[in-house]
N, C-alpha and C positions, 0 to 999 in steps of 0.2 A: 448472548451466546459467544464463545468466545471462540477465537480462529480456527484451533485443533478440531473442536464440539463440529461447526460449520463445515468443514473438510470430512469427516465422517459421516456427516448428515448429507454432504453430497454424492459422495460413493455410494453409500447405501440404498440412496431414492431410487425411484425410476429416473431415468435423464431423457426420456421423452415429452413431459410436462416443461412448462415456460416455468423458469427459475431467477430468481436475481441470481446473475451469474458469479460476484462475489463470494456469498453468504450460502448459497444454494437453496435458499428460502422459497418455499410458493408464495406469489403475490396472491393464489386463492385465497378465499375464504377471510384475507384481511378485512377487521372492521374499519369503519370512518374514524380517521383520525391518528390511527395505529402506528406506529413509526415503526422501521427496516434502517437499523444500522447501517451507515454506508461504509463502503471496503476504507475509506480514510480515518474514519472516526474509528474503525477497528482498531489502525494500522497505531496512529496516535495514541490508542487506549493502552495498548500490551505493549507500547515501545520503552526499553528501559534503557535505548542509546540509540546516535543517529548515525549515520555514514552517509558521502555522496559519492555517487556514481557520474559518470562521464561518457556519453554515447559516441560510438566511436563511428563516426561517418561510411567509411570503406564497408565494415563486418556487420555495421546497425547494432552490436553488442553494448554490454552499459559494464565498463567498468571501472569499479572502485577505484579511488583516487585520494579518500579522507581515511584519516586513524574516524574512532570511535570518539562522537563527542556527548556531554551530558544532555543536552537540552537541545529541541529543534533550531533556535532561536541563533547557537552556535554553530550549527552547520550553516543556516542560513547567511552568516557574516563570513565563513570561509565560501562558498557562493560568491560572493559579491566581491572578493578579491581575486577571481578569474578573469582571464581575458574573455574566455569564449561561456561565459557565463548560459546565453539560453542553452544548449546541452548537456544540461547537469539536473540531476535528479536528487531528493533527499529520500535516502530510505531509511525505516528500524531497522534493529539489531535482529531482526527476524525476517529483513527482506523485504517487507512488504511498502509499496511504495505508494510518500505523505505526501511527496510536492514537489513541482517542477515540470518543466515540459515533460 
């Protein structure tokens, strides 16, 4: 299912029933065995670039701090050339957030 699909299908439900709150998926009626996409494996799938963000202690706001790079792999090495490196998030090109505290 993919992120847009999921944001629709959770507007549209009742939002009284227990949902995975990512996906907006019922855990009803799951069979044994049946896998539920988790919000990272989304994020990673539909991501076509990365950016990191930087939590800002004072406001608790997260912001951007990197250009756009190809591969997580690359963000991850600008990461690691921080000083205050646990405060930094990697997100897609769509926001949605892959790793990091």
């Amino acid at each position: 299912m993919s992120y847009k699909k999921a944001m629709k299908y959770i507007n549209s439900h009742r939002k009284d029933k227990f949902r995975q709150p990512v996906l907006g998926m019922s855990f009803e009626g799951l069979k044994e065995g049946q896998h539920i996409e988790s919000y990272a494996s989304v994020a990673k799938r539909t991501a076509e670039s990365f950016h990191v963000k930087e939590k800002n202690n004072i406001t608790g706001e997260w912001k951007r701090i990197s250009e756009e790079f190809e591969t997580e792999d690359k963000a991850i090495d600008f990461c690691s050339t921080l000083e205050n490196d646990l405060h930094t998030r990697i997100y897609s090109d769509k926001d949605m957030h892959i790793s990091g505290w």
